[in-house]
ROTI-314821 format. One record per atom (N, C-alpha, C, O, CB): y negated, x negated, z. Coordinates in pm, whole numbers, plus 50000, padded with zeros to 5 digits. Glycine has a CB too. Layout:
<recs>
YXZ
...
</recs>
This chain:
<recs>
363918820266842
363668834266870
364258837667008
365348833867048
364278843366760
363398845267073
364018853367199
364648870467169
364288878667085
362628854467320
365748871367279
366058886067226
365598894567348
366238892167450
367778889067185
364708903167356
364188912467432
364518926367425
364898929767313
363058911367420
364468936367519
364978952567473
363428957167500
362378953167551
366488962567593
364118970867415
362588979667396
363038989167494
364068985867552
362088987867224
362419002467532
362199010967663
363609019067585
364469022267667
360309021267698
363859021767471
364949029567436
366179019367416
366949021467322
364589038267306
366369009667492
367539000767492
367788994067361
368808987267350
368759008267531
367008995067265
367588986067127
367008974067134
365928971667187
367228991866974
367888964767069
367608947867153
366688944466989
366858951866892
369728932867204
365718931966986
364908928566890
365048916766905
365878913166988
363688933066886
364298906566832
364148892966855
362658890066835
362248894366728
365068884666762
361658883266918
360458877466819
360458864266878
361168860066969
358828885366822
359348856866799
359228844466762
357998842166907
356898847666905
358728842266574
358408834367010
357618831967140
356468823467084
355688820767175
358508823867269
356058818066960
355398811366960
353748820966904
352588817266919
356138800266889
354408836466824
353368844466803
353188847666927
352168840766933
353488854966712
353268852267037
352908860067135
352068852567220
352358841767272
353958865467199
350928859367231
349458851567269
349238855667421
348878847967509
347958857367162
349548871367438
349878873367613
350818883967624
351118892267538
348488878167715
351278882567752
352328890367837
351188899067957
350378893768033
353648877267925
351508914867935
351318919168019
352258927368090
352968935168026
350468922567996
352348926368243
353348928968329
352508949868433
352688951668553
353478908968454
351728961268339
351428967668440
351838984468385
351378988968280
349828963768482
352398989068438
353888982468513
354938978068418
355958971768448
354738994068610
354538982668286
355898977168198
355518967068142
354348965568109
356538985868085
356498957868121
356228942868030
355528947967870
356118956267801
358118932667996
354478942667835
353798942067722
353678930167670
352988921967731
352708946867733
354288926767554
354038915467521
352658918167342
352578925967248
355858907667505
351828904367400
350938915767294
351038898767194
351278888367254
348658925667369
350818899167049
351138894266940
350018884466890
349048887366961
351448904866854
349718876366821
349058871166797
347908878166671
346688877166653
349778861166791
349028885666599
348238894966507
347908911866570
347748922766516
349208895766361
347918907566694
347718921666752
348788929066792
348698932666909
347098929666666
349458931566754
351108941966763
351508937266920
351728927566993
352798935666613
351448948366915
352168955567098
353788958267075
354248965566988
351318976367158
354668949567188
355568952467197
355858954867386
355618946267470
356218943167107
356368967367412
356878967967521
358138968167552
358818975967485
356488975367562
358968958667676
360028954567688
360208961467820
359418966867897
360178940467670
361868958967821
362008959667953
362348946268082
362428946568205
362988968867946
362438939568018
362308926368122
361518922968160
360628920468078
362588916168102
361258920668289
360308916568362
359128905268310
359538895468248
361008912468467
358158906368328
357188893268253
358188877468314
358748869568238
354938893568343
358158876568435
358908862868506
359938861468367
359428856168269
359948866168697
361338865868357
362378866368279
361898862268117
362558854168051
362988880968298
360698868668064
360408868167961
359978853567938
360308847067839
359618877967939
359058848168056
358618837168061
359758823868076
359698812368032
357698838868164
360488829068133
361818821168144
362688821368044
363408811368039
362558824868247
362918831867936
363558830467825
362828819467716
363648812767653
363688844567773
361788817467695
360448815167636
360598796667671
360328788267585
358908825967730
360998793967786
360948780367863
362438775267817
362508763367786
360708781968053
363538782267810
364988779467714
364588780867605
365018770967545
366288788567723
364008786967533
363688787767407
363638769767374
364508762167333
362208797667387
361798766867425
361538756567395
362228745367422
362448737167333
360668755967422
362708743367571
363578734467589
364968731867502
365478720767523
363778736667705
365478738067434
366528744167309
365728731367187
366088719967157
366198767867253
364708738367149
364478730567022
364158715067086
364488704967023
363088737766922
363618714467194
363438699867239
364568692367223
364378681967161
363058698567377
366108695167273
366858692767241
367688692167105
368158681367068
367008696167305
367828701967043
368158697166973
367138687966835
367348685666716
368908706166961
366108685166925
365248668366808
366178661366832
366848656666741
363538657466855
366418659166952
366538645567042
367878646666996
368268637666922
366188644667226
368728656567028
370278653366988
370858651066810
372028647766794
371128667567052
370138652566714
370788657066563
369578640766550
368438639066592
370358679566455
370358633166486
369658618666478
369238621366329
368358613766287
370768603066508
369788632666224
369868630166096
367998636766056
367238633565964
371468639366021
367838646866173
366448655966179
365208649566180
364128654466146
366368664266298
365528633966239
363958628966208
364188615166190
363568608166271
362748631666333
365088607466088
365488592766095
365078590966020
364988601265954
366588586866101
364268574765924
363898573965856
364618574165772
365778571365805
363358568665865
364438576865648
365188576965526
365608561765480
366458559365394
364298584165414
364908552365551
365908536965496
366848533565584
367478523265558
365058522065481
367238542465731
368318537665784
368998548965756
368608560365731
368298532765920
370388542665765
371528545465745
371548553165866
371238547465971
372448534865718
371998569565865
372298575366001
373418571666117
374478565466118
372558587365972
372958575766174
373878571266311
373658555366308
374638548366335
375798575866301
372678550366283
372288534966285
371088531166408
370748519866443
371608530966121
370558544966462
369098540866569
369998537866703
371108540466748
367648557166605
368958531766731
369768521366861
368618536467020
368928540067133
368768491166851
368118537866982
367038546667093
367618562067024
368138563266914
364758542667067
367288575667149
367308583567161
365928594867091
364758591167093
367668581167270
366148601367064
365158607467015
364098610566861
364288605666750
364708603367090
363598614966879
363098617266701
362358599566711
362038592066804
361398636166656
362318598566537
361748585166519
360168588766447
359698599766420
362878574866413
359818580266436
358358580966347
358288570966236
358738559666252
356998577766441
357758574666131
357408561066026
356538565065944
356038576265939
358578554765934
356308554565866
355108555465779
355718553965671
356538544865666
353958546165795
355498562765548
355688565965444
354868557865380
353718557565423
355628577765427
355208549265262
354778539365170
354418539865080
355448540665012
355288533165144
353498539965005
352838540164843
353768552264782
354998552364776
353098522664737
352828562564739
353248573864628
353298567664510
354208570664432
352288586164610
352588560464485
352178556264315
352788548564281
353268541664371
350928551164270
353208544264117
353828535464080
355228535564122
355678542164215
353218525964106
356058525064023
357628528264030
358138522364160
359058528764212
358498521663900
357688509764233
357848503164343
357788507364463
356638507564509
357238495564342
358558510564527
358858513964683
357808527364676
356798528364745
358358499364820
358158534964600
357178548364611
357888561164688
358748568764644
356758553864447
357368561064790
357898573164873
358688567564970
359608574565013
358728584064795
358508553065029
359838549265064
359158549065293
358128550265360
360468528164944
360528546765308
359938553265463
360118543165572
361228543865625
360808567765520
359318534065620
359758526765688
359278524865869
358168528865901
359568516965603
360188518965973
359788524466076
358728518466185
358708506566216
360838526966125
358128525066220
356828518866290
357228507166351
358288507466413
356128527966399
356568496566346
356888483066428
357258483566576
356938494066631
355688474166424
357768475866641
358168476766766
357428472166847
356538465966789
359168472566787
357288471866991
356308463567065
356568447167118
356078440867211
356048471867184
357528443867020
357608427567017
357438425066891
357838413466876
358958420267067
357008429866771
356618426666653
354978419166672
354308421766772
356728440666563
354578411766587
353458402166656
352378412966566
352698421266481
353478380766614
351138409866611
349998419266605
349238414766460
349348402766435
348968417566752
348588421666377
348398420466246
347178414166288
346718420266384
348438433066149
346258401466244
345038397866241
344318402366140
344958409866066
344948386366246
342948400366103
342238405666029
341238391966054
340978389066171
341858421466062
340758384665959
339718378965936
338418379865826
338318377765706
340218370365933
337138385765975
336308390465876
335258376065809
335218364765857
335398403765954
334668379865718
333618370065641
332338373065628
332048384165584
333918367865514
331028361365671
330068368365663
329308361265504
328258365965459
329258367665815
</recs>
């Protein structure tokens, strides 16, 4: 959330990701994704720049909290690389490795063949 003021000085918060446009004539309008008009007093630039910390904020903290996207079969604080991980989730069904999360192969893991038959 960003915190913005309204023309009578009371501070609000909204969510930068509803707000579809900013209009700057002459007062900052920020207009909503469901329609709703909010007018601020910070400049459109500022707004746009709060909006750019915003995102850069959650970018960071992916990359910094290792526990937010690790697979569930390593042990935390165990990834050797920076940043969110990815994996593929394993068979729902049945009692055997159901739900279990393991992490995408690396690029020295050797390449899966497939041999077709006619």
């Amino acid at each position: 959330m960003i915190v913005v003021t309204r023309l009578n000085d009371s501070r609000f918060a909204v969510n930068p990701d509803l707000i579809e446009r900013i209009h700057e004539t002459p007062d900052t309008t920020l207009i909503m994704v469901d329609g709703a008009k909010y007018i601020v007093t910070e400049p459109m630039a500022e707004v746009i720049e709060m909006i750019a910390r915003y995102r850069a904020r959650i970018v960071a903290i992916a990359y910094d909290e290792p526990h937010a996207a690790a697979p569930a079969t390593q042990p935390l604080g165990s990834r050797t690389s920076t940043g969110p991980q990815l994996g593929i989730v394993r068979g729902s069904s049945g009692s055997s490795g159901a739900g279990l999360v393991s992490p995408f192969p690396t690029a020295t893991a050797a390449p899966a063949t497939t041999t077709l038959e006619r």
